[in-house]
N, CA, C and O atoms as CSV, one atom per row, in Angstrom:
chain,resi,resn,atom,element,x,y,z
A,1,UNK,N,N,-40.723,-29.025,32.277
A,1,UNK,CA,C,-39.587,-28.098,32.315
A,1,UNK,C,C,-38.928,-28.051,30.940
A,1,UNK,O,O,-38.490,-28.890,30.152
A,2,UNK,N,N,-39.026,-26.880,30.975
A,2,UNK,CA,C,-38.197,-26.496,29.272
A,2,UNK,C,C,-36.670,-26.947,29.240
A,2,UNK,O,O,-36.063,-26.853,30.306
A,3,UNK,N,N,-36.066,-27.372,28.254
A,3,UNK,CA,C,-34.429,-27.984,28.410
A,3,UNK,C,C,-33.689,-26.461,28.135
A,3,UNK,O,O,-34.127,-25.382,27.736
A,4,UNK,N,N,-32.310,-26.953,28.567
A,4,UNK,CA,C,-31.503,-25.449,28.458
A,4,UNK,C,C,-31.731,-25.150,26.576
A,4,UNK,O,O,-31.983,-24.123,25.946
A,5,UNK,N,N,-31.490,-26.640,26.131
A,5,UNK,CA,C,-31.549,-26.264,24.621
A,5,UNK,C,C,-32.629,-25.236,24.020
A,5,UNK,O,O,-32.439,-24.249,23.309
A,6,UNK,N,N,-33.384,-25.578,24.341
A,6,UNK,CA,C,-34.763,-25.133,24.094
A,6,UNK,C,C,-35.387,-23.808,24.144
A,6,UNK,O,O,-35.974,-23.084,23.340
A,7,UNK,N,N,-34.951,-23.735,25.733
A,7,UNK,CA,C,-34.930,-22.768,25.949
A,7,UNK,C,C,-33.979,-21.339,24.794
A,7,UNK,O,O,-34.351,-20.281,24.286
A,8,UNK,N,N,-33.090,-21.858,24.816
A,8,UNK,CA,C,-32.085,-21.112,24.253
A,8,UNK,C,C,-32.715,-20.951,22.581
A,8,UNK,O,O,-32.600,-20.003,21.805
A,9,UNK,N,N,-33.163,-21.809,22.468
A,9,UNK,CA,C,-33.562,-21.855,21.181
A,9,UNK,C,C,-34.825,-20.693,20.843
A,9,UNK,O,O,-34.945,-19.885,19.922
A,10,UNK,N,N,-35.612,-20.978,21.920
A,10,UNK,CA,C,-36.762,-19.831,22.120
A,10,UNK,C,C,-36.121,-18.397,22.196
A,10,UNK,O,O,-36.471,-17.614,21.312
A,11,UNK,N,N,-35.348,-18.015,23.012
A,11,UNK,CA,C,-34.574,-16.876,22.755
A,11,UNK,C,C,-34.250,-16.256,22.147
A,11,UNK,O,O,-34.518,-15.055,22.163
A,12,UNK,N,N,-33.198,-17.091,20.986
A,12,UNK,CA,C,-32.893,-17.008,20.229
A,12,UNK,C,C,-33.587,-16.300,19.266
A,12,UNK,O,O,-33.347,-15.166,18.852
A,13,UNK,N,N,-34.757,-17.313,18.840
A,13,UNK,CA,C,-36.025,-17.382,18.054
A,13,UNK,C,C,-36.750,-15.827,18.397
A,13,UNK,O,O,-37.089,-15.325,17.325
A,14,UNK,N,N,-37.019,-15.100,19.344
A,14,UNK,CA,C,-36.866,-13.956,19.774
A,14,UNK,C,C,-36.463,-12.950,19.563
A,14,UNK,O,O,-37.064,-11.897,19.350
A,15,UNK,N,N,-35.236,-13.205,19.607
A,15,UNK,CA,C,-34.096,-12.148,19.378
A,15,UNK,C,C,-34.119,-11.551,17.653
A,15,UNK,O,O,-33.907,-10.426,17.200
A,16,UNK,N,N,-34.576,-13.231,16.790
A,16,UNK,CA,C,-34.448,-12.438,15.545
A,16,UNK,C,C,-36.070,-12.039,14.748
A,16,UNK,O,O,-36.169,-11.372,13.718
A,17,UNK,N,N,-36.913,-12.471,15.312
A,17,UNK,CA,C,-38.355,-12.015,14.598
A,17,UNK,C,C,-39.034,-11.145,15.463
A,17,UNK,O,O,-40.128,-10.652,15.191
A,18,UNK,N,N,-38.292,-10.908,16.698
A,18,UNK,CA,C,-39.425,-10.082,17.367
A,18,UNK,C,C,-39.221,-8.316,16.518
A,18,UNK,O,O,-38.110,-7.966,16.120
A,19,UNK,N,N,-40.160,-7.625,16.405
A,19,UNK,CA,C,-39.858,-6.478,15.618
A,19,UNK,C,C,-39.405,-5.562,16.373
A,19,UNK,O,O,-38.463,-5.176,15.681
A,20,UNK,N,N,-39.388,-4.886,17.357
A,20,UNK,CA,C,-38.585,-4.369,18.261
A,20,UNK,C,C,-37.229,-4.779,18.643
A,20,UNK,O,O,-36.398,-4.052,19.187
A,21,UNK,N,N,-37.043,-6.320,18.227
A,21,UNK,CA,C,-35.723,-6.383,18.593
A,21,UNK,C,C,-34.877,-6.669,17.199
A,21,UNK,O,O,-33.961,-5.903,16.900
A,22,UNK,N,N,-35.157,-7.614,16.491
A,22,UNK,CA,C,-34.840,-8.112,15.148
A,22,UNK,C,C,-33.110,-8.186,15.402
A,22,UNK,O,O,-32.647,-7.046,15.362
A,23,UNK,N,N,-32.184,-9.113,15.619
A,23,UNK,CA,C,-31.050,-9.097,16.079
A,23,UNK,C,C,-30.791,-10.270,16.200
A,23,UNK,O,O,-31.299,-11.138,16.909
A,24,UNK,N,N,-29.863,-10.295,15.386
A,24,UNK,CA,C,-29.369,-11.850,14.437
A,24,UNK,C,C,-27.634,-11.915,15.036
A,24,UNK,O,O,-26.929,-12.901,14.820
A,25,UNK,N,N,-27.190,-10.805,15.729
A,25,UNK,CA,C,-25.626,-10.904,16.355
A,25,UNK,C,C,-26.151,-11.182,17.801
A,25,UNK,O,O,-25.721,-10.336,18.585
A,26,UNK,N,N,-26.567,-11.669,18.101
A,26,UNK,CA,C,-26.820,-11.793,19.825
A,26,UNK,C,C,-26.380,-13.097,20.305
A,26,UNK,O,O,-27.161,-13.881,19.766
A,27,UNK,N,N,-25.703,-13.651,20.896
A,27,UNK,CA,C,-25.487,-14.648,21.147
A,27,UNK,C,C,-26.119,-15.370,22.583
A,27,UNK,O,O,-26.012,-14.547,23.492
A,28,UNK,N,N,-26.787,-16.746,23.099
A,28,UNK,CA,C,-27.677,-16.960,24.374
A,28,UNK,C,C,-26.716,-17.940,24.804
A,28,UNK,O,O,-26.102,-18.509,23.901
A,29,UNK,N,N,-26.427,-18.295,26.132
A,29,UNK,CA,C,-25.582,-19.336,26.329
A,29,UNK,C,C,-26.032,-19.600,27.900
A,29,UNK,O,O,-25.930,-18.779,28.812
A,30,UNK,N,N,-26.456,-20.688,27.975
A,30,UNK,CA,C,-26.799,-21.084,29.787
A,30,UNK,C,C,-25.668,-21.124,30.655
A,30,UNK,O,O,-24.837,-21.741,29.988
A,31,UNK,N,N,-25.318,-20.928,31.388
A,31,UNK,CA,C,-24.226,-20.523,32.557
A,31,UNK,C,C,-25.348,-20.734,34.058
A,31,UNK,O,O,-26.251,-20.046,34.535
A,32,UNK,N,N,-24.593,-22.288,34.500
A,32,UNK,CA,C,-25.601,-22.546,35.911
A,32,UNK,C,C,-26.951,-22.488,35.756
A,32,UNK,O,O,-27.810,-23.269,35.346
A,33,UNK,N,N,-26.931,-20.991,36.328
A,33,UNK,CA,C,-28.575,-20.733,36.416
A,33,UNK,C,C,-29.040,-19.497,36.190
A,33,UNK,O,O,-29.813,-18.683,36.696
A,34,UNK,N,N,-27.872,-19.688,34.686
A,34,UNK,CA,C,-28.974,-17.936,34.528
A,34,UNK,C,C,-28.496,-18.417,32.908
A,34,UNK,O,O,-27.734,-19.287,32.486
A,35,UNK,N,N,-29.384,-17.350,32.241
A,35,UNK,CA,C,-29.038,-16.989,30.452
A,35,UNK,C,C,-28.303,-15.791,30.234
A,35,UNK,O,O,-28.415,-14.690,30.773
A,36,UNK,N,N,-27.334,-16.303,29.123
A,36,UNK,CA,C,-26.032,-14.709,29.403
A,36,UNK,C,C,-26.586,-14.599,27.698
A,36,UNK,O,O,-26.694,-15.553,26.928
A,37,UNK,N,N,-26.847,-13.338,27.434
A,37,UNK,CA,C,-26.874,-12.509,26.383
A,37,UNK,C,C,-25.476,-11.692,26.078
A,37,UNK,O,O,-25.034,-10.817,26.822
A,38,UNK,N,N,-24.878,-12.116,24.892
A,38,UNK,CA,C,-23.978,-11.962,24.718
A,38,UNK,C,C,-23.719,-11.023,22.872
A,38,UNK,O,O,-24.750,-10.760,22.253
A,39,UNK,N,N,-22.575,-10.706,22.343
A,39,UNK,CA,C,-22.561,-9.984,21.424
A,39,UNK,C,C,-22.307,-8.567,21.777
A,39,UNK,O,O,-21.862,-8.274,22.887
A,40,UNK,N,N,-22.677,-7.336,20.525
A,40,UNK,CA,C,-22.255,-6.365,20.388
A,40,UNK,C,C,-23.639,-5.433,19.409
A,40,UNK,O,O,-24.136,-5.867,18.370
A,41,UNK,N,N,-23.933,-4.415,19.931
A,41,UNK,CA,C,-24.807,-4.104,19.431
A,41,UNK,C,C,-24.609,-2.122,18.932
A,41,UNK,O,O,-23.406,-1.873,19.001
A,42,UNK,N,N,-25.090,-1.354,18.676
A,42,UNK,CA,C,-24.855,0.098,18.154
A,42,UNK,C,C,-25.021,1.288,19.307
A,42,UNK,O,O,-24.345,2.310,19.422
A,43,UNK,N,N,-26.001,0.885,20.028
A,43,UNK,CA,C,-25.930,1.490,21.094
A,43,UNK,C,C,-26.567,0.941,22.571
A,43,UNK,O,O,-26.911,-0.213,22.826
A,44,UNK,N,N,-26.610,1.993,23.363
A,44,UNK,CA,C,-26.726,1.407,24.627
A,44,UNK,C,C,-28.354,1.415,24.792
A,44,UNK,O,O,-28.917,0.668,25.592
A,45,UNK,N,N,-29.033,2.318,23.969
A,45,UNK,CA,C,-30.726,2.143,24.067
A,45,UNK,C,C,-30.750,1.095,23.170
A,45,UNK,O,O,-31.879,0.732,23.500
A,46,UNK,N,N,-30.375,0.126,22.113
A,46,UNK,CA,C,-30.474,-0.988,21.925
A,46,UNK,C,C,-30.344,-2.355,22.735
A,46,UNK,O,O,-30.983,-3.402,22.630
A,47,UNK,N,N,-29.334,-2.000,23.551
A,47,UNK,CA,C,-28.634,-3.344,24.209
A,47,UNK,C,C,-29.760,-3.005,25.622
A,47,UNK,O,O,-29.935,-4.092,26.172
A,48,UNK,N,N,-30.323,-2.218,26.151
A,48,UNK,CA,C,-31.109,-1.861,27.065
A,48,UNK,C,C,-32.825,-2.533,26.670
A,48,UNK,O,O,-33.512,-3.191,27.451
A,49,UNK,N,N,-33.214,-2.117,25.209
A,49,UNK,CA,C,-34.216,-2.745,25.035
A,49,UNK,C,C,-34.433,-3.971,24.595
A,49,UNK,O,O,-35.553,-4.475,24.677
A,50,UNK,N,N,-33.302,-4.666,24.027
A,50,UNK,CA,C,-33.278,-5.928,23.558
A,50,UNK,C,C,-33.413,-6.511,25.347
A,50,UNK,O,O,-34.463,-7.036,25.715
A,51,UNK,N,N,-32.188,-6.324,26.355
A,51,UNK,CA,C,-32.442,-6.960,27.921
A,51,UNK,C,C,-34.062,-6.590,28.080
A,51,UNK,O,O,-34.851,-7.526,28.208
A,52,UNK,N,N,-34.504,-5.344,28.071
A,52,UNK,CA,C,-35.958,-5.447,28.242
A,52,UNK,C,C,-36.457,-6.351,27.932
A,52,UNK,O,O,-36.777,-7.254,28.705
A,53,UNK,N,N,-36.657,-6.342,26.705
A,53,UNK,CA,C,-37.853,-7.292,25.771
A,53,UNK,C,C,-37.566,-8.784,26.448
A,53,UNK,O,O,-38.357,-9.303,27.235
A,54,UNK,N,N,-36.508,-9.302,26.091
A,54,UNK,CA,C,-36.055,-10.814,26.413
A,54,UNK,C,C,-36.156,-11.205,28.160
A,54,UNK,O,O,-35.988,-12.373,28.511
A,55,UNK,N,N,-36.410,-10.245,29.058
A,55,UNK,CA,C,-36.567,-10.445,30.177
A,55,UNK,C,C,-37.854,-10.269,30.049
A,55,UNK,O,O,-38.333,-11.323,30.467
A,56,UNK,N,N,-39.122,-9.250,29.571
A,56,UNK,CA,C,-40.252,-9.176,30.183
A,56,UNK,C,C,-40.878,-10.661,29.280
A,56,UNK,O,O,-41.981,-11.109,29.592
A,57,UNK,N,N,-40.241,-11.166,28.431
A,57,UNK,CA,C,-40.746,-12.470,27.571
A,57,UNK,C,C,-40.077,-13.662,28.674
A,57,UNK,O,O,-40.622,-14.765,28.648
A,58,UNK,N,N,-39.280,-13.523,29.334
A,58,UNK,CA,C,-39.108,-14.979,30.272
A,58,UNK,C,C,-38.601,-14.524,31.636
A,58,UNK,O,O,-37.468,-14.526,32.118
A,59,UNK,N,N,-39.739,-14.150,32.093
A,59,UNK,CA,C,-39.902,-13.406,34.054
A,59,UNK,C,C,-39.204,-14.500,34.935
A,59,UNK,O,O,-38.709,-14.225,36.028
A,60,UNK,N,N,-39.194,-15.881,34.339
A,60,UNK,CA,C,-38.891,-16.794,35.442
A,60,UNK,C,C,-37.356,-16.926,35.395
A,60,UNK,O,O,-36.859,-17.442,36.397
A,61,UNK,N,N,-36.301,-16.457,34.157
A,61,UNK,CA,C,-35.099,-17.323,33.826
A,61,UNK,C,C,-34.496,-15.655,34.432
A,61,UNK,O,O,-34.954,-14.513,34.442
A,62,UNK,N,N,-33.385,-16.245,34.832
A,62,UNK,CA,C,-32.164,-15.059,35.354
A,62,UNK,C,C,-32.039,-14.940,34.152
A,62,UNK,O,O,-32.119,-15.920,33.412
A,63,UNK,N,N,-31.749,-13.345,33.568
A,63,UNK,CA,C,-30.835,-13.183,32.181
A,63,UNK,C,C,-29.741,-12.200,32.989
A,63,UNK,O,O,-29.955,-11.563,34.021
A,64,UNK,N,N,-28.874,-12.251,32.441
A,64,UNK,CA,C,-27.794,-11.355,32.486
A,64,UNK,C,C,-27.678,-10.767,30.777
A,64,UNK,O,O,-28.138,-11.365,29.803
A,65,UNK,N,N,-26.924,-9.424,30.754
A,65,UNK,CA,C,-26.921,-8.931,29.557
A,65,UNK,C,C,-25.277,-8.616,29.507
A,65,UNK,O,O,-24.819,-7.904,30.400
A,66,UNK,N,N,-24.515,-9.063,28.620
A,66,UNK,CA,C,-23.445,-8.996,28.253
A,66,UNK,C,C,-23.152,-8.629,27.298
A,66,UNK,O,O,-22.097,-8.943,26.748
A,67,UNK,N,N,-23.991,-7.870,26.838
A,67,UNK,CA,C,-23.719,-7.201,25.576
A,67,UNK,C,C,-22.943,-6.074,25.197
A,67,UNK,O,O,-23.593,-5.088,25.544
A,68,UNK,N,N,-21.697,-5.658,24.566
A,68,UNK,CA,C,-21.084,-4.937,24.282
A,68,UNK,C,C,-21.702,-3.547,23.740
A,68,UNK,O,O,-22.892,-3.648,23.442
A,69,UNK,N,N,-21.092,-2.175,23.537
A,69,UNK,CA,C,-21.635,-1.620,22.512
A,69,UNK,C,C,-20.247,-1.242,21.251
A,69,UNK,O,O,-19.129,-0.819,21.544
A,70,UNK,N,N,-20.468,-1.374,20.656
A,70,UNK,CA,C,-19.848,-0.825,18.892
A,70,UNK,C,C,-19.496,0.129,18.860
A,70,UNK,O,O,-20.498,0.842,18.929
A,71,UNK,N,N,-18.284,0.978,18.766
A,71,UNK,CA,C,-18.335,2.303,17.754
A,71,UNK,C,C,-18.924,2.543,16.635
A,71,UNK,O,O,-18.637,1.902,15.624
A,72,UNK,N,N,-19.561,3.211,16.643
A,72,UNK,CA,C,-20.812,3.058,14.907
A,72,UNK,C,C,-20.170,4.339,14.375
A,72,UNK,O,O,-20.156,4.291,13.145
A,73,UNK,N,N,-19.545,5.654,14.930
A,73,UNK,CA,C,-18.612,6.410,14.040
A,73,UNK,C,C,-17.225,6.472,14.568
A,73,UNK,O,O,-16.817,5.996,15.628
A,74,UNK,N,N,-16.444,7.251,13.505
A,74,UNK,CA,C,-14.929,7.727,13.601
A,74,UNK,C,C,-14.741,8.541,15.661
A,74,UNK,O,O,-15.484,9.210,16.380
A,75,UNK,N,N,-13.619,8.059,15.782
A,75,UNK,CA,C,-13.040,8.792,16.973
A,75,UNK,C,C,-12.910,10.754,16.838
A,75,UNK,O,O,-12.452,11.565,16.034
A,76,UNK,N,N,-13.578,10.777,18.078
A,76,UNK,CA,C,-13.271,12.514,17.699
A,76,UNK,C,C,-11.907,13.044,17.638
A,76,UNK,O,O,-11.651,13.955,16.851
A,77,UNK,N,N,-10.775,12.417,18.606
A,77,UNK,CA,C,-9.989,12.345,18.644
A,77,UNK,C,C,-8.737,11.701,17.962
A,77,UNK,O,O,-9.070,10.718,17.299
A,78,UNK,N,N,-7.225,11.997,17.924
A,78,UNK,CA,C,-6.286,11.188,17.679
A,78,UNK,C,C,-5.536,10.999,18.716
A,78,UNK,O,O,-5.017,11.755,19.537
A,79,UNK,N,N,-5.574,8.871,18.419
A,79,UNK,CA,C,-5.146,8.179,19.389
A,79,UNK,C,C,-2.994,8.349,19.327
A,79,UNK,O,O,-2.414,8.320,18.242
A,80,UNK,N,N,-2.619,8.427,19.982
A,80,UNK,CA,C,-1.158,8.288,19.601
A,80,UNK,C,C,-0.737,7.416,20.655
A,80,UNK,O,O,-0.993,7.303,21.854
A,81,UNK,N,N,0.299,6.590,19.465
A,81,UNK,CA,C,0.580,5.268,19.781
A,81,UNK,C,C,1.957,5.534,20.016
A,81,UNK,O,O,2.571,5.944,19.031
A,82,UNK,N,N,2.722,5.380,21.280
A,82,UNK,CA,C,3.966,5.146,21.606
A,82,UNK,C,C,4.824,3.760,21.617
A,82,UNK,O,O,6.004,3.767,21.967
């Protein structure tokens, strides 16, 4: 049995050389009995294929994806602050 460390470490290890994903802001953290993917990424077809990839690479571990998404441009709008 792989340790949580380890595991996490493999993930990790994942997250930043795989070429489809390449993603060095991701954060892995064991919670019970699952792996929480955590961070902030540009969009939602990113944060969708990174959960892909990292789930079809470990079928056996619960992942959850907690990943945020970013504003990557300006608001179309103006916010007004009362």
């Amino acid at each position: 049995m792989t340790s949580d460390t380890d595991l996490e470490a493999e993930i990790q290890r994942l997250l930043t050389e795989h070429d489809r994903i390449a993603e060095q802001g991701i954060t892995v953290h064991r919670r019970d009995h699952l792996v929480v993917l955590g961070g902030e990424v540009e969009s939602a077809h990113r944060r969708d294929e990174i959960c892909r990839q990292i789930t079809a690479h470990f079928p056996d571990v619960e992942i959850t994806c907690d990943i945020g998404i970013t504003r990557a441009q300006a608001p179309n709008e103006v916010e007004e602050i009362s």
